[in-house]
N, C-alpha and C positions, 0 to 999 in steps of 0.2 A: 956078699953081693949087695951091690946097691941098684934102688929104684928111684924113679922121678915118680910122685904121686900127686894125684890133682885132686885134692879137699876141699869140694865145695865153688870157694873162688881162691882158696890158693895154692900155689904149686910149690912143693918142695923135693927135695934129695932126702930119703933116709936109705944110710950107710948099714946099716945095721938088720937087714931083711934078710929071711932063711928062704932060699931058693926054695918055690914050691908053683907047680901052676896051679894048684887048686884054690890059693890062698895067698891073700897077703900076712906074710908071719912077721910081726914085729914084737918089740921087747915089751914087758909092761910100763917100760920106764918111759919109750916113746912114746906107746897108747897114752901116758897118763899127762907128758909133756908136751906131747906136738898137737893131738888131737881132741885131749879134753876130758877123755875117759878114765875108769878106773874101775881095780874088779873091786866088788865087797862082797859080805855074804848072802847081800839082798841081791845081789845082779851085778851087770856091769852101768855104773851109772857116770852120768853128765852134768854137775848141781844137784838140783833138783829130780830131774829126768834120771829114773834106774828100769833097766831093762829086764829082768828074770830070767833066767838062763836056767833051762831043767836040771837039774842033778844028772841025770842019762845023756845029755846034749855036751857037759862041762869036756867034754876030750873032744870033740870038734873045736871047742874056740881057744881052749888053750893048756894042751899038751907039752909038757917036756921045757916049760917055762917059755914060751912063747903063747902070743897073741894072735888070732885071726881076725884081722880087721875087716875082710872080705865078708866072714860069718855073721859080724853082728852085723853087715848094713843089709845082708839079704835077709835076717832075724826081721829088720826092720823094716822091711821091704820096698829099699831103696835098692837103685839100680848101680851097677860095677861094670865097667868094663877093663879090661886087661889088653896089653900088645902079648902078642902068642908066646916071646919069651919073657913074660913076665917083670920086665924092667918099666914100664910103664903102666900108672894104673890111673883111672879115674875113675872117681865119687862125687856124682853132680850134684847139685843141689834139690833137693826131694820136690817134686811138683807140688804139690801140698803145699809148700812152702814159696814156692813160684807163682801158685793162684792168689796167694795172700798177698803177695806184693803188686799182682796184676790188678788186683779188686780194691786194691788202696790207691790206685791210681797216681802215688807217688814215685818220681823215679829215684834209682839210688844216686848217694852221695857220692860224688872223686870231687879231684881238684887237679887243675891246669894251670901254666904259668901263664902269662901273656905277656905281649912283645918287649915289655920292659922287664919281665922277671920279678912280676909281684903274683903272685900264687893265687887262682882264685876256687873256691869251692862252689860246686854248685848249689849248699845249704846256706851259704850266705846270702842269697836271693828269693828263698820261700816266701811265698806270696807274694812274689813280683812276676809277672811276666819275662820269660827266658825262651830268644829265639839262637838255637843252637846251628855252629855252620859246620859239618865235618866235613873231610876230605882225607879221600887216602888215594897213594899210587896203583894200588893193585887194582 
């Protein structure tokens, strides 16, 4: 079974998810390549960042050689939401994380072409004044 999953700010396909609605089951090889994780004996960690998983807990996150990605962001108590049959999921980005960037008062980086097809970012402009014009159809 495959899902469409939305990490953070980005969205991918993994091909490779064991049909469950309680959980997103992926492989450890996903966890460890698409999203950054990985188990050790200290926790499941990120760099730096390891999360402690109780010995009594270990058959919730990963039974039978699968991974519950779902487990550890409600361990972490971030929010999941699921579509009912389970082929779409998202994992927004943790508020905590949302305040910091609100409280920095910077906004994030993209970049857009303009009318001649020279690319511009919006970090090439820091500390300049930027009056932004959007438009959309809908």
């Amino acid at each position: 079974m495959s899902a469409t999953v939305v990490y953070r700010d980005r969205r991918l396909v993994i091909e490779s998810v064991r049909p469950a609605s309680d959980g997103l089951w992926i492989t450890f090889d996903t966890l460890e390549k698409v999203f950054g994780w990985t188990v050790r004996p200290e926790g499941v960690c990120k760099g730096q960042l390891c999360v402690p998983v109780p010995p009594e807990r270990e058959p919730e996150f990963w039974p039978d050689g699968a991974f519950d990605l779902a487990a550890l962001s409600a361990l972490l108590g971030e929010t999941v939401v699921h579509s009912d049959d389970s082929s779409i999921w998202v994992f927004p980005t943790p508020a905590s994380q949302l305040r910091e960037r609100i409280q920095s008062l910077e906004a994030p980086d993209f970049a857009l072409p303009d009318l001649d097809g020279r690319v511009h970012r919006l970090s090439d402009y820091r500390g300049s004044k930027v009056l932004l014009i959007a438009w959309a159809s809908w």
